[in-house]
C-alpha positions in Angstrom: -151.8 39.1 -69.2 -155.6 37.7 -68.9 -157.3 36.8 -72.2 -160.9 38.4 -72.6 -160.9 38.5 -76.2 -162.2 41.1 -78.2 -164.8 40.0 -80.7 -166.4 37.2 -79.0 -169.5 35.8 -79.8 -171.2 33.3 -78.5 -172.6 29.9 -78.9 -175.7 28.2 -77.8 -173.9 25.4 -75.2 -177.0 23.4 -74.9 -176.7 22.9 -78.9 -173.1 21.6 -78.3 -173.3 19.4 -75.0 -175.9 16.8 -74.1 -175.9 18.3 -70.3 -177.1 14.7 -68.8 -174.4 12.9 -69.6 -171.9 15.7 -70.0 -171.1 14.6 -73.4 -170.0 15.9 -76.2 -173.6 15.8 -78.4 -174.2 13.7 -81.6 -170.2 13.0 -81.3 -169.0 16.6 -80.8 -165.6 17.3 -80.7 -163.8 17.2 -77.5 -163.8 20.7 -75.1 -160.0 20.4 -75.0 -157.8 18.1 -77.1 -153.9 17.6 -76.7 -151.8 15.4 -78.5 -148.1 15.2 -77.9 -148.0 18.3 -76.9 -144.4 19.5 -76.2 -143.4 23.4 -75.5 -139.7 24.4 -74.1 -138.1 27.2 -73.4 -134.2 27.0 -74.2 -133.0 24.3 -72.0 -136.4 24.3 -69.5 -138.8 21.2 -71.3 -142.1 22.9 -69.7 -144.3 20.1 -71.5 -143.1 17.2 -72.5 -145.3 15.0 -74.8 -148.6 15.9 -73.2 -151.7 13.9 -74.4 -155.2 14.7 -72.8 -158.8 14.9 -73.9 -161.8 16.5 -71.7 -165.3 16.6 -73.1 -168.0 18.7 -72.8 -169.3 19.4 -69.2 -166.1 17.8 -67.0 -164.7 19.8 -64.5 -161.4 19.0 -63.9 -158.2 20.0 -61.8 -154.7 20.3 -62.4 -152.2 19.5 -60.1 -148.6 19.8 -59.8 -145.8 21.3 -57.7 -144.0 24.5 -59.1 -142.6 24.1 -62.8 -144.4 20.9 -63.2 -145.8 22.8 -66.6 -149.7 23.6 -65.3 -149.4 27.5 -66.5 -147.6 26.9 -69.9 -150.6 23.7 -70.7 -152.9 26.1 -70.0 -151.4 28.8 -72.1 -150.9 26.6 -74.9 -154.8 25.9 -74.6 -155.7 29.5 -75.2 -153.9 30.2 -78.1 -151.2 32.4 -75.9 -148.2 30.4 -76.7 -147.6 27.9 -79.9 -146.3 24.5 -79.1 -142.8 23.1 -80.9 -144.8 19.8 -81.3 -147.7 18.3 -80.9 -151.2 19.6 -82.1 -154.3 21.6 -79.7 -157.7 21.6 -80.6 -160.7 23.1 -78.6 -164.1 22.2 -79.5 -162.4 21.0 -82.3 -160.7 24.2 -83.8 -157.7 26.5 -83.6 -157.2 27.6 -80.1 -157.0 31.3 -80.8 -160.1 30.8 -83.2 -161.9 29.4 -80.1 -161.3 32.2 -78.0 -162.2 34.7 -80.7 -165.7 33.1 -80.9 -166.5 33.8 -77.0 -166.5 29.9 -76.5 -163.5 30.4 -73.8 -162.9 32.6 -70.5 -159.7 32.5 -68.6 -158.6 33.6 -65.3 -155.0 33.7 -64.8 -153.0 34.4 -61.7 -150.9 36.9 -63.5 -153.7 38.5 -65.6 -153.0 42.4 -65.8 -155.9 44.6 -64.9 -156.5 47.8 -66.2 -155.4 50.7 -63.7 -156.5 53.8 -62.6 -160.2 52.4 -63.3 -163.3 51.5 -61.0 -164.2 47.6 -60.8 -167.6 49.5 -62.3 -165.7 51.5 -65.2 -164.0 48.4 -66.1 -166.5 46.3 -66.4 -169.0 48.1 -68.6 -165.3 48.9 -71.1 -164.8 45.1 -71.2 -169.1 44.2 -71.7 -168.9 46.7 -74.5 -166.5 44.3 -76.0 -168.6 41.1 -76.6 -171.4 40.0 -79.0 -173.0 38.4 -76.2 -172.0 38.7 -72.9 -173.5 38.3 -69.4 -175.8 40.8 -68.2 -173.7 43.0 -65.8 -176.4 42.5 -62.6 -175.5 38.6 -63.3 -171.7 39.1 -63.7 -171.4 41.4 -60.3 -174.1 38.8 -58.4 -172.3 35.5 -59.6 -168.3 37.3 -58.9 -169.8 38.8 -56.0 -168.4 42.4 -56.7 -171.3 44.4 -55.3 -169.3 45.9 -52.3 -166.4 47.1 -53.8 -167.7 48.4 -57.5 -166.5 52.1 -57.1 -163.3 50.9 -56.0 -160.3 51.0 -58.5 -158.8 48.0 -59.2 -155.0 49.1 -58.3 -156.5 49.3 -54.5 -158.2 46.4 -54.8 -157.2 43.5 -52.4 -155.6 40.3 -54.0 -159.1 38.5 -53.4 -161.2 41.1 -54.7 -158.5 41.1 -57.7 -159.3 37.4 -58.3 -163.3 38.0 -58.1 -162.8 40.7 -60.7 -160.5 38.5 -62.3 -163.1 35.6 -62.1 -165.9 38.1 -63.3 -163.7 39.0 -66.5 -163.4 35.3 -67.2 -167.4 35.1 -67.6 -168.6 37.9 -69.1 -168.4 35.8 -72.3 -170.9 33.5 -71.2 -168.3 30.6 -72.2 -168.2 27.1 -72.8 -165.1 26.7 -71.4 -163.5 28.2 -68.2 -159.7 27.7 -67.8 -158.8 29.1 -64.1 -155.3 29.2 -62.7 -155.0 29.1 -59.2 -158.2 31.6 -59.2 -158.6 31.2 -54.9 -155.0 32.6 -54.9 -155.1 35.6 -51.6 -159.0 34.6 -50.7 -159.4 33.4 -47.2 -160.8 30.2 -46.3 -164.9 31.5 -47.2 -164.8 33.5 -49.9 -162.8 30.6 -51.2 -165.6 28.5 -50.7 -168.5 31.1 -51.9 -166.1 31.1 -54.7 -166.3 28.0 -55.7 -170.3 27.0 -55.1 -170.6 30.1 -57.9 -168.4 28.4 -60.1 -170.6 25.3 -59.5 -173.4 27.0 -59.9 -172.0 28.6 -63.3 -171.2 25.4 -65.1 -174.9 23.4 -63.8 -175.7 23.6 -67.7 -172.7 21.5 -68.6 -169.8 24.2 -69.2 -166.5 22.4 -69.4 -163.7 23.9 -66.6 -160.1 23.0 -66.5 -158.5 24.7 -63.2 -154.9 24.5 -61.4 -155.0 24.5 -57.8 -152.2 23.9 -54.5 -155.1 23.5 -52.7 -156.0 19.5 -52.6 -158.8 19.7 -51.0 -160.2 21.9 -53.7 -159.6 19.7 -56.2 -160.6 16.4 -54.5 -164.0 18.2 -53.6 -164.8 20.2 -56.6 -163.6 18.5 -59.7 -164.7 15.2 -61.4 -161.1 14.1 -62.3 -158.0 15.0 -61.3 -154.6 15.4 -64.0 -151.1 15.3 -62.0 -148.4 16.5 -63.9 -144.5 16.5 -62.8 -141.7 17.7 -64.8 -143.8 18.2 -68.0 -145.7 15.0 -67.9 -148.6 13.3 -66.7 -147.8 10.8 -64.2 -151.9 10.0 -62.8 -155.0 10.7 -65.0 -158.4 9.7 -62.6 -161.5 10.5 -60.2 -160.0 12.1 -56.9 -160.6 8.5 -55.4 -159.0 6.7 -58.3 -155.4 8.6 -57.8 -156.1 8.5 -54.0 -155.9 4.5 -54.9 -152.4 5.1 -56.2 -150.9 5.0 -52.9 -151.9 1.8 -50.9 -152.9 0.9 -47.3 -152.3 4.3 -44.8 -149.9 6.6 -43.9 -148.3 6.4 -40.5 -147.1 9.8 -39.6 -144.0 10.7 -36.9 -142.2 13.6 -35.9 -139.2 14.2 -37.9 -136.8 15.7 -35.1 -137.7 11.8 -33.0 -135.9 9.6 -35.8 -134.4 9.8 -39.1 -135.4 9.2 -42.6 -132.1 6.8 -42.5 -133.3 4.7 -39.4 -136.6 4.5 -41.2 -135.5 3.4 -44.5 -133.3 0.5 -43.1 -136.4 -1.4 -41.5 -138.4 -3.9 -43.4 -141.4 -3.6 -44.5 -142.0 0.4 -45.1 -143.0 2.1 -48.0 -141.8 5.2 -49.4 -140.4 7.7 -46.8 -141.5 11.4 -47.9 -140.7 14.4 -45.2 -143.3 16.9 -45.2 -142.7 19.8 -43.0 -141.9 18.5 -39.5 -143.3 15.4 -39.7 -142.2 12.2 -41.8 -144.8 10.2 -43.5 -144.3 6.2 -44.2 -146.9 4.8 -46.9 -147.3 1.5 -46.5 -149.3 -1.2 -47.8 -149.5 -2.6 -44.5 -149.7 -0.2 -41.9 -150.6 -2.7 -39.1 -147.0 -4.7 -39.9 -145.3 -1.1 -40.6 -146.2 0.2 -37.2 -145.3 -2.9 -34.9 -141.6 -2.5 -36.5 -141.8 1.1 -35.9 -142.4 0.6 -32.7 -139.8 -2.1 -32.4 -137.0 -0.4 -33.8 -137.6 3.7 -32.9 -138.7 3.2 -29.6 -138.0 7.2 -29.5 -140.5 7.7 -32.6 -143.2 9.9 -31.1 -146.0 11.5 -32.5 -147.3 8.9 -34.1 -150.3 9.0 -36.2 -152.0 6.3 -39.0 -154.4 7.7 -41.1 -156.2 6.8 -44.4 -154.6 7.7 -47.8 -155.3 11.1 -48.9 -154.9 13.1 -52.2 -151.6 14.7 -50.6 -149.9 11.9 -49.9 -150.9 10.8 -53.8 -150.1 13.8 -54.9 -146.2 13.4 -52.8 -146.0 9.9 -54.2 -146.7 10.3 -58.1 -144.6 14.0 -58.1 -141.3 13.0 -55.5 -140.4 10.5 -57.8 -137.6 10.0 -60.8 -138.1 11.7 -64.0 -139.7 8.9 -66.1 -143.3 8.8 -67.6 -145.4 7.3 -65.0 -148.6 4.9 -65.6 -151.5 6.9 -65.8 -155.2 5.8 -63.9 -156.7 6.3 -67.2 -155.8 6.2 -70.4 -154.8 9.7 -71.1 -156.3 9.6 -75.3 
């Protein structure tokens, strides 16, 4: 379901964020505060002791592959879901309390939308609904709905859905955004006209939390980065901080020209990870790791050494054993 509460009102942000520094002002609370946060369902441990802390004005991404607990963090944030341990605070109150007050707008992939309504109908039912919302002219400019307003929203596209969607999330004027996967079914530039309005929406120091498959989203657009795998989180940094995780290059060769066996009996190689048809070595010293590459697998073909990106971070800190991994930053 998508949250736009009913009831909101709304704060004045520049009285709770010092928007140079980005801040919480005259020691604020924190936007978002988790501690030990834990939430399972039967025998499926979604979170699993989950301690985090973003303060006014960061914008920052969550990654993880499927079931790594992004969507059950974030409902636990809004007040959808209550935790079986741990405690979550937003701008230093009750989550639900938070959202009541217009100080958070969500986006979620699954949000319902009303049907058998224009995107025009239903957004001057859900404006009626807040104490002090957007105007609508800004809410259609900054979604960028203006083409398809008289359209109703079953026949919308899944983009357009996600505009509306992303629309919804700010009619609040909030404080905080959470977004799940909101570039979900846009093509490559509304994607990016997507996310230059979202920039341009949080200039004034609005905290955003938002989950993402798409790395290069993240490692453009957010300040820090939270990886989370099986429940936990296993890297806490800037995009070049977790990007520091994984050391030296990668050396990339076709996977149908030698096997992840032959590869991890040489010396010298990092970890082996198979990504589509290729197989990616990261190693420390690529130089060394190529010459007995080359040596060994004189059939290895395809070969390619590149710099460390956030993918192959991402592979490293998430392809790994169950067990709490070291974090960039202290997660607090």
């Amino acid at each position: 379901m998508a949250v736009h509460a009913e009831d909101m009102t709304t704060t004045n942000l520049h009285d709770a964020v010092d928007t140079a520094s980005g801040a919480p002002a005259s020691g604020g609370p924190p936007a978002i505060e988790l501690v030990a946060l834990t939430k399972s369902y039967r025998d499926v441990h979604a979170v699993r002791g989950v301690d985090l802390t973003l303060a006014p004005g960061e914008i920052v991404a969550m990654l993880g592959p499927n079931g790594a607990g992004k969507s059950t963090t974030n409902e636990l944030i809004l007040g959808m879901i209550s935790p079986d341990a741990g405690r979550v605070r937003v701008f230093g109150s009750d989550p639900v309390q938070a959202v009541r007050e217009g100080r958070v707008g969500a986006m979620l992939q699954a949000g319902a939308l009303l049907h058998d309504a224009t995107v025009r109908d239903l957004l001057r039912l859900m404006h009626g609904l807040h104490a002090h919302p957007l105007s609508l002219p800004e809410i259609v400019e900054r979604a960028d709905l203006g083409s398809f307003l008289k359209t109703k929203t079953d026949k919308l596209s899944g983009g357009q859905a996600q505009r509306l969607r992303y629309a919804l999330a700010i009619m609040p004027d909030p404080e905080l955004l959470i977004l799940d996967e909101p570039t979900v079914g846009m093509d490559v530039e509304i994607r990016r006209t997507f996310w230059q309005s979202m920039e341009d929406f949080t200039k004034d120091g609005r905290t955003v939390l938002f989950a993402t498959h798409y790395l290069d989203e993240a490692d453009a657009v957010a300040d820090r980065i939270v990886v989370l795998a099986e429940g936990r989180i296993v890297a806490d940094g800037t995009g070049a901080e977790i990007k520091s995780r994984v050391a030296g290059r990668t050396i990339g060769v076709a996977a149908d020209s030698v096997s992840v066996t032959q590869l991890e009996q040489l010396p010298g190689l990092g970890k082996i990870t198979e990504v589509g048809a290729r197989l990616l070595i990261h190693a420390s010293d690529s130089d060394a790791a190529l010459r007995v590459l080359l040596e060994r697998c004189p059939g290895a073909r395809d070969i390619e050494v590149t710099s460390a990106k956030l993918e192959d971070a991402f592979l490293a800190l998430t392809q790994t054993p169950s067990v709490p991994a070291d974090t960039t930053k202290e997660s607090s």
